[in-house]
N, C-alpha and C positions, 0 to 999 in steps of 0.2 A: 783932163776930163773929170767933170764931179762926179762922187761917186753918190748913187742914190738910196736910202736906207731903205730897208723892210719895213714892212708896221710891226709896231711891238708885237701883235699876236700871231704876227708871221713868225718871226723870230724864236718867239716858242715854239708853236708847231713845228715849225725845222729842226729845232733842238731835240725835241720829241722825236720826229720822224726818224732823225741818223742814229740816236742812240737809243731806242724805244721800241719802236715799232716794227722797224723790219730787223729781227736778231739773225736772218739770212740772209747777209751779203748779194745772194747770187742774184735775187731777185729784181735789183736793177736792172739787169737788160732785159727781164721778163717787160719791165715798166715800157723802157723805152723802144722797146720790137713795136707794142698796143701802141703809143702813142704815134712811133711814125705809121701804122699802119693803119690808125684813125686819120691821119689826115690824107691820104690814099682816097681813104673812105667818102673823104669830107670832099675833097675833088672829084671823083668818082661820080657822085650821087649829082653833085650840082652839073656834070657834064649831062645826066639824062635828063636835067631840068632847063637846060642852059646850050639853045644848038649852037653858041657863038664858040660855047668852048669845045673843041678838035682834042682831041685824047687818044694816045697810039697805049690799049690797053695792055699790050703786051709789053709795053716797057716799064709799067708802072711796080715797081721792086723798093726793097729796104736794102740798103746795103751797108754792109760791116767792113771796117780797116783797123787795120794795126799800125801800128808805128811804134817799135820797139826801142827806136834812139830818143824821140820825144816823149816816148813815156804814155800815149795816148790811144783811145779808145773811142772810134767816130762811128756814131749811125746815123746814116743818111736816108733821107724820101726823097719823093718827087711826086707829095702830096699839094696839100691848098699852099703851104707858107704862109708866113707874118711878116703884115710890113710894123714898122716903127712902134704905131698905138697900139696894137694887137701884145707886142709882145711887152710892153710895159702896163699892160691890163692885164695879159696871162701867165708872165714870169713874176710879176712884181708883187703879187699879191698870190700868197702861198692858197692854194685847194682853189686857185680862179681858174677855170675851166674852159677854153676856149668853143671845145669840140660842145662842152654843155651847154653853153648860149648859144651858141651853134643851132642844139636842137630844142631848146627850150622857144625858140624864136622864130625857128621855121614850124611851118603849118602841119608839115606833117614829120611832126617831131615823134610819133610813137611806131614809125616806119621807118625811122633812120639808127642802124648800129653805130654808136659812136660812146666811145667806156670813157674818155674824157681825156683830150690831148691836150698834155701839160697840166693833168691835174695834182694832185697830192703827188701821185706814185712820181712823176717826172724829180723829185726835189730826195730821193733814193738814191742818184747817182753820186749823191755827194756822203755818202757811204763808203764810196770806193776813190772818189777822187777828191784832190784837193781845189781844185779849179776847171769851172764846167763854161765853156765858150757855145752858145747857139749860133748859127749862123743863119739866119732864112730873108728867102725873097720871094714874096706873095704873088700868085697866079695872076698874069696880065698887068703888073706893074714892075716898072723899070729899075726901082731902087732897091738894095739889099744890105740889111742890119744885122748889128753882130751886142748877144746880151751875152754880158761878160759876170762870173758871180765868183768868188772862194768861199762863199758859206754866207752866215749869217752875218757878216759886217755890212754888205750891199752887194751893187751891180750898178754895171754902166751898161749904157747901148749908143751904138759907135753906128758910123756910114761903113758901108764892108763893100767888098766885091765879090759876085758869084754869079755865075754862067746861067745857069738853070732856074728855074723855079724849084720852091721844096726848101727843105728844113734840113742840118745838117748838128749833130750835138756831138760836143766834143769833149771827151776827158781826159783830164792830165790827173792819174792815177798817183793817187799819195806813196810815201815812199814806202817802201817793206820796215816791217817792225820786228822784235820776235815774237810776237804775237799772231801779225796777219801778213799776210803775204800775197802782198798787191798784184804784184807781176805775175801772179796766175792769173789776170785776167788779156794778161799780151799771149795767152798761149792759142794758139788757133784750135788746137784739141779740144782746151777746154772751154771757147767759147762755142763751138759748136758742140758741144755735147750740151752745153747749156741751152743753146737752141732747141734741139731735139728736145731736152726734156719740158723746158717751159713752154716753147711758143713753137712747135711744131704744126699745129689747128693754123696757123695764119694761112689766111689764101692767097697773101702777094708771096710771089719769093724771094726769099733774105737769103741774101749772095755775098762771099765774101772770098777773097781774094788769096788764095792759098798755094802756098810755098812747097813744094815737092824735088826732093834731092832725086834724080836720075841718072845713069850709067851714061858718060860720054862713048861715043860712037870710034872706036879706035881706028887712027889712020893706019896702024903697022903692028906686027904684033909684039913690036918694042917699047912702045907706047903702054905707060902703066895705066894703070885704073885709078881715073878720074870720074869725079862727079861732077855735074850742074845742077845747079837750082831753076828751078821750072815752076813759073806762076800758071795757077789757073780757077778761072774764077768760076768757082763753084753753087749751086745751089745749094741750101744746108736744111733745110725745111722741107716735107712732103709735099705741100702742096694742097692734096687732095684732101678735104677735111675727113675728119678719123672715121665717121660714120658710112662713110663712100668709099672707104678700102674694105678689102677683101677680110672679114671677121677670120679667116683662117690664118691669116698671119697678123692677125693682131693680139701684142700679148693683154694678161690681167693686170698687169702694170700701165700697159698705155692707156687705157679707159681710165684708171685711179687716176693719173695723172691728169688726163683732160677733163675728169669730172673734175677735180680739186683745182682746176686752174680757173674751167669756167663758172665754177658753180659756189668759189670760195670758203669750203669748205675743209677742216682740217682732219677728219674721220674716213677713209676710204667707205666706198657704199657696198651696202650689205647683195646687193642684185643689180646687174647689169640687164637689159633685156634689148639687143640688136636686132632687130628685125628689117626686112625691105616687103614689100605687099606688090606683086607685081601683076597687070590684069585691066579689067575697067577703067580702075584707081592706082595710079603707081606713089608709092613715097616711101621712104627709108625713117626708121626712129633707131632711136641712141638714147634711153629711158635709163633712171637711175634709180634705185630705192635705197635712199638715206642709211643710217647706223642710228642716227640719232635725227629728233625734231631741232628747229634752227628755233632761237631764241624767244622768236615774235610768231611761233607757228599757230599757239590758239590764242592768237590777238586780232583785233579787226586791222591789223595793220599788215598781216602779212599775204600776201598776195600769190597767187597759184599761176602757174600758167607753164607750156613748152616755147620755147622758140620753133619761129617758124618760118623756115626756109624754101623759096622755089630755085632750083638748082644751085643752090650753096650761097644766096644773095637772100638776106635776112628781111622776110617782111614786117615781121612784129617780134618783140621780146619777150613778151609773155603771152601766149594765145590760149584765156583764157576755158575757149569753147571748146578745145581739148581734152580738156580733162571731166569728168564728177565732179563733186566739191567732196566726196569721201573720198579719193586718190589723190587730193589736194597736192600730197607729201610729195610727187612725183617729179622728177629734175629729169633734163632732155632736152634734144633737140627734135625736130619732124623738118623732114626735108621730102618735096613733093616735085615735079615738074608740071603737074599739071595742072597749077593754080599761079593765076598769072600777077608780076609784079607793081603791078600800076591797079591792083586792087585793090576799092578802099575798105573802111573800117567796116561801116554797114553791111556792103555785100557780103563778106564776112562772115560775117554774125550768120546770115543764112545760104550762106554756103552748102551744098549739096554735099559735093569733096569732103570739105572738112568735117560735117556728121559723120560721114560715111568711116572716113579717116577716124574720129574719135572714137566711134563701135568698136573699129578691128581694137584700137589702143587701150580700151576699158579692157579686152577680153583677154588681152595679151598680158595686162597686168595682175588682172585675177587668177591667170592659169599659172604665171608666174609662182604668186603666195601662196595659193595649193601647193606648187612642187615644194615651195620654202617650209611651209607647215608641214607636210609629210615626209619629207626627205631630209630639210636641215632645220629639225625642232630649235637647238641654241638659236641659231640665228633669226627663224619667226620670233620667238618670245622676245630676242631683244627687238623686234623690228614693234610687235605688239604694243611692249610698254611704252616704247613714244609715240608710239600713230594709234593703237586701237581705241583709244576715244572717238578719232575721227572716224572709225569707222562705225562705229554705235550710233553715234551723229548718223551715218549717211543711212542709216535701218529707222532712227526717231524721225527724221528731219522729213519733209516732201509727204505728208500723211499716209509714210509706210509704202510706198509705192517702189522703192528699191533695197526692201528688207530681203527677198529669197534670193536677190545677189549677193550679200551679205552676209546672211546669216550663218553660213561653215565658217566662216574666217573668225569670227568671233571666239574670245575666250573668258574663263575665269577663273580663278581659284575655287578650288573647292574644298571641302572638308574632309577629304579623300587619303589628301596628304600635303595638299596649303599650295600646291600645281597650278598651274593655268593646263586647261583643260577646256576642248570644242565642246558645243552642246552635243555633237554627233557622240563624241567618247563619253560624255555623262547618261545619255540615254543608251547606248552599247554596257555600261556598268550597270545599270541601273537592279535593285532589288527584286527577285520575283515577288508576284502580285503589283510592287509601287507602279500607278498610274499615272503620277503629277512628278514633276521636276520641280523640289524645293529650293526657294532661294529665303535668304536673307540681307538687309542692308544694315549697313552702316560705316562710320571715317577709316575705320581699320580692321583686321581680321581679327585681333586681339576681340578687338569691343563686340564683334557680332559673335564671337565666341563665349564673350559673358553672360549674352543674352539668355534670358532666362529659358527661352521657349525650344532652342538649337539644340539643347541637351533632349528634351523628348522625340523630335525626330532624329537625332543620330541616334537615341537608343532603340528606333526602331530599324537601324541599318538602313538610313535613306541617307543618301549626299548629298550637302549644300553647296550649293551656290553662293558666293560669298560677293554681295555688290559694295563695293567700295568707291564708286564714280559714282557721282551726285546726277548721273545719263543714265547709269545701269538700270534703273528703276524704270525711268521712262520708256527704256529698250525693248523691254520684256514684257509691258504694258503693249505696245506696238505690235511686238509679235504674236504674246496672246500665246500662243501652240507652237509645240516642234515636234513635228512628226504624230500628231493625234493625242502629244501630252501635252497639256493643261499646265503653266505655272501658278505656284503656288506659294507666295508669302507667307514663313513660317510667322508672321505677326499677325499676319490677317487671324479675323474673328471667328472664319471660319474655317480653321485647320481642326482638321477630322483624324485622330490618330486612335482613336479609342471602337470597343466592342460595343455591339447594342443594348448590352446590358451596361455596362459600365455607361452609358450616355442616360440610358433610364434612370440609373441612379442617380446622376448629376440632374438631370431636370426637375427630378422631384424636391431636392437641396433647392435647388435656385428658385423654383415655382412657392416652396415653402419660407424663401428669406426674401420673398418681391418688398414687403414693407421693411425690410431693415434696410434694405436697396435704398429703397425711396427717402429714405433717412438719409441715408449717408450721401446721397447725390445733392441736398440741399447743403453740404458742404463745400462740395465741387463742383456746380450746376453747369460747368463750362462740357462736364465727360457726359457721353452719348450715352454709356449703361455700364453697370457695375454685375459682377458677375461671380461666380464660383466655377473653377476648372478644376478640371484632374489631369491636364499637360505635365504643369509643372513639376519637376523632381524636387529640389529643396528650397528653391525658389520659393518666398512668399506672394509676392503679386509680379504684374507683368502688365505691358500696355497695347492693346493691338486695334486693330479698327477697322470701321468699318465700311464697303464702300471702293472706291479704287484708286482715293487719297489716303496713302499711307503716312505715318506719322515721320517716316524719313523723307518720305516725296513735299510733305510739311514744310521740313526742314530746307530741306532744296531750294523749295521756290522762296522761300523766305527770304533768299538771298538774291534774287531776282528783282527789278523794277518794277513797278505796277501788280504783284505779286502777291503782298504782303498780309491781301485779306483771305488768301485760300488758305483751311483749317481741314485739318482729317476729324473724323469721326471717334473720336478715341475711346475704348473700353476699356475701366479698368476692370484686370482680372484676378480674383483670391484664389489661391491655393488650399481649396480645401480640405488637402491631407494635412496643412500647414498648422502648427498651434495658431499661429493668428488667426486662422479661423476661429479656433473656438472663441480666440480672445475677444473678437470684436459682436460674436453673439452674445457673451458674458456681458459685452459694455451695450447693447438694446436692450438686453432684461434688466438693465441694473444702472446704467450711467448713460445716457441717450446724448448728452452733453458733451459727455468725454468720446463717446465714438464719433463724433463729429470732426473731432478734434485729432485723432486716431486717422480717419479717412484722410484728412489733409496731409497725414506724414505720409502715408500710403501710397496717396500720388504724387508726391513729391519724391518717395523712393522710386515710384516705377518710372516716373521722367527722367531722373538721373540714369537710371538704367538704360533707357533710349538716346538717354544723349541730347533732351532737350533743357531748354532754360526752366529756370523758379522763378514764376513770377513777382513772389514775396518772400525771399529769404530770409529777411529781418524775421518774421512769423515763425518760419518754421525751422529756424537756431531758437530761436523762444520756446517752442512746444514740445523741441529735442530737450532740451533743459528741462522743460518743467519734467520729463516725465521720467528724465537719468533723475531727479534731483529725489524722486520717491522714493 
């Protein structure tokens, strides 16, 4: 019989696959339990579409054999089966997916569970074995094939014989090394503990065929003590999927485990939240909350949603209308009975049930992260710095309409002691007399800490706020007030930290230098107004503005599409205690040319201070020069 090659990129991938990708052996039969139990699935589904096909459900199982003298390792279905074409389309070509064309083909491919029989994962058993035999014979036809493989050299497929319908894979286990140690996969122990730990969630039962020594029955009491071996063929799997047993006996280990199996995930999650709702609306969730965000999480590519089950039978894989788009991060299932399985997409969408269902789920999540904020601080904060964008988002986004759901959970550093901190504990700290909750932005804590202006409010004992998300600005714009305080941008133009005498004296400076003003803005005509403050401490200028576009909120949208022409209001401000004040009255009574020239460094020093561009550097390395050079 010829034997048939791989394609070249097959070949790789295989090579990759056994020495690369999976560096846990055990995981093969994790592979092959999914894939016989997809095809269960794949016949299953087409019997409720299909009244020709007769299905006795209770016999529909995965079953496990040993065979200790041949060295081999079988698991069987008694799902759809391949005949001939099928299995040299889905064997022969390595990540060809059967169960995927399957569902990419049928109509209602976003209602059918199937993880992809005979995909990548099926091409893991050659991990453990040296030579993998398929045997199957497709539902309502007569003839039955057999694909034969040892690795990456090729495969054949052969006329075979077999009784039944269903799919049958077989491994002849490589030999023992002193390395690895094959023939732990002949132990019945430990392929049922592998069961249990991987693929315990399947809902057929995976049954295997187990060997138990017993006491012979004595004829006389002369008769020594014998044993017999006694087959029996066992179920090895719950059955019942993990969200449907009893939370009192289930440990914290089995949750990590079926989050990590179904949710692919290598970080155990930081909150489990098991619930059942039972009443008008009955349904059971199995809710996770992450350790960390998943790669593509603030990408338009990454997708939200719970699965969604009527009585353990999966109507959709990700049900979008479940969640918020700020709880995005949430992994689960929702299992209900009273939403029926031949419902389609659109009723769906308006579903009475599932709103209803989604309310209890928002609430259950939020009372959740309270307990997690106020009970397990380490663990909020890490949950914060991968998700709390998202939740800043769900206070910006929707014009502010689900900010007072929100707004406790939020945090941020502060000036305090460089902490993340609720706004509830920054207004609990707060100064007597302070009536506003100060913030500042900027890329880092460092840079908002250089800022010129952050020194005058911490010397008045106020804590900041430190915005470091290019959202946070927006955030707090949105909310406006927490709790009848006022936020307040220590850049903005109008930070009030001074006495009313000390202000009289500044107006009269600034009302008596309006034409040296006017001068120096025909330097910089692009800045709103030029000023003299008494904020700053040694600080010579500073840039703040005016308005409710900040010169960081600027910067933000700048990197935005369609964006690029919103400008803040920007004031420069002199430090009147500063010699450069005097310096730059000395150059209008005396050099009106050179203070022109003076203002241009000016605000080129206070943009670098903000952390914006120069828009003529060449200029102003020129004007640095000329004026070291004196």
């Amino acid at each position: 019989m010829k034997k048939k090659e791989f394609k070249a990129e097959s070949k790789k991938l295989m090579d990759l696959m056994i020495n690369s990708i999976y560096t846990n052996k055990d995981i093969f039969l994790r592979e092959l339990i999914s894939n016989a139990s997809d095809a269960i699935d794949k016949l299953h589904y087409m019997s409720l579409t299909d009244n020709s096909i007769k299905l006795d459900k209770d016999s529909l199982a995965v079953r496990i054999s040993i065979d200790k003298d041949k060295r081999t390792l079988t698991i069987c279905d008694n799902g759809i089966g391949m005949n001939k074409e099928e299995l040299e389309e889905n064997l022969g070509t390595i990540a060809k997916s059967g169960s995927a064309e399957f569902k990419t083909s049928n109509e209602h491919k976003k209602d059918i569970d199937i993880i992809g029989q005979f995909g990548v994962g099926f091409y893991s058993s050659f991990m453990v074995a040296k030579k993998v035999e398929v045997v199957s014979k497709k539902y309502g036809e007569d003839a039955s094939y057999k694909w034969t493989s040892s690795g990456i050299d090729g495969y054949t497929i052969s006329e075979a014989t077999k009784e039944n319908y269903g799919t049958d894979v077989i491994l002849y286990l490589k030999d023992d090394t002193d390395e690895e140690d094959y023939s732990a996969y002949l132990d019945e122990y430990k392929i049922e503990a592998l069961v249990k730990k991987y693929s315990d969630y399947i809902t057929y039962p995976i049954t295997m065929l187990k060997h138990h020594q017993h006491l012979k029955e004595k004829k006389n009491e002369k008769d020594p003590n014998e044993y017999e071996t006694v087959e029996e063929l066992a179920t090895l799997n719950s059955l019942t999927p993990l969200w449907k047993r009893d939370k009192n006996k289930i440990k914290q280990e089995d949750y990590d485990v079926f989050y990590s199996d179904k949710f692919d995930d290598y970080e155990n999650p930081l909150r489990v939240i098991h619930s059942k709702l039972e009443g008008t609306i009955e349904y059971t969730a199995l809710l996770y909350i992450p350790s960390h965000a998943p790669f593509d999480y603030y990408t338009k590519n990454y997708e939200k949603g719970l699965q969604l089950y009527s009585n353990g039978v999966l109507i959709m894989e990700k049900c979008s209308d479940l969640l918020p788009d700020y709880y995005s991060f949430v992994k689960g299932v929702v299992d209900s009975p009273d939403l029926h399985l031949n419902i389609s997409r659109e009723t769906l969408q308006q579903n009475r049930i599932l709103k209803t269902m989604a309310a209890s789920i928002e609430k259950k999540i939020k009372k959740e992260l309270e307990d997690m904020r106020d009970n397990k601080r380490e663990d909020y904060e890490k949950f914060y710095q991968a998700f709390g964008m998202q939740l800043k988002y769900g206070i910006y986004s929707n014009y502010g309409l689900d900010k007072d759901k929100l707004v406790d959970l939020i945090m941020f550093n502060t000036s305090k002691d460089k902490k993340l901190r609720t706004l509830q504990e920054y207004v609990t700290g707060m100064a007597e007399k302070q009536d506003k909750i100060y913030y500042a932005c900027g890329e880092t804590i460092d840079k908002i800490d250089s800022l010129p202006q952050v020194d005058a409010v911490k010397d008045k004992g106020y804590e900041i706020l430190y915005c470091t998300d290019y959202i946070d600005e927006f955030t707090i714009m949105t909310l406006h007030k927490y709790q009848d305080k006022e936020f307040m941008n220590v850049c903005a133009d109008n930070l009030d930290l001074t006495t009313e005498e000390e202000k009289k004296e500044l107006k009269e400076k600034n009302d008596s230098s309006q034409d040296m003003f006017k001068l120096m803005k025909e330097a910089i005509p692009e800045i709103k107004d030029i000023r003299f403050t008494n904020t700053l401490k040694t600080h010579p200028v500073c840039l703040t503005s005016e308005g409710e576009i900040s010169a960081q909120m600027e910067k933000a949208m700048s990197t935005m599409p369609f964006q690029n022409d919103i400008k803040a209001n920007k004031v420069l401000e002199i430090n009147s205690n500063h010699e450069i004040a005097k310096k730059i009255i000395n150059l209008y009574e005396n050099d009106k040319e050179e203070l022109k020239e003076y203002t241009k460094i000016l605000y080129a020093e206070a943009r670098l201070i903000e952390g914006l561009p120069i828009d003529n550097p060449t200029e102003l390395s020129n004007l640095i020069c000329k004026y070291l050079s004196k």
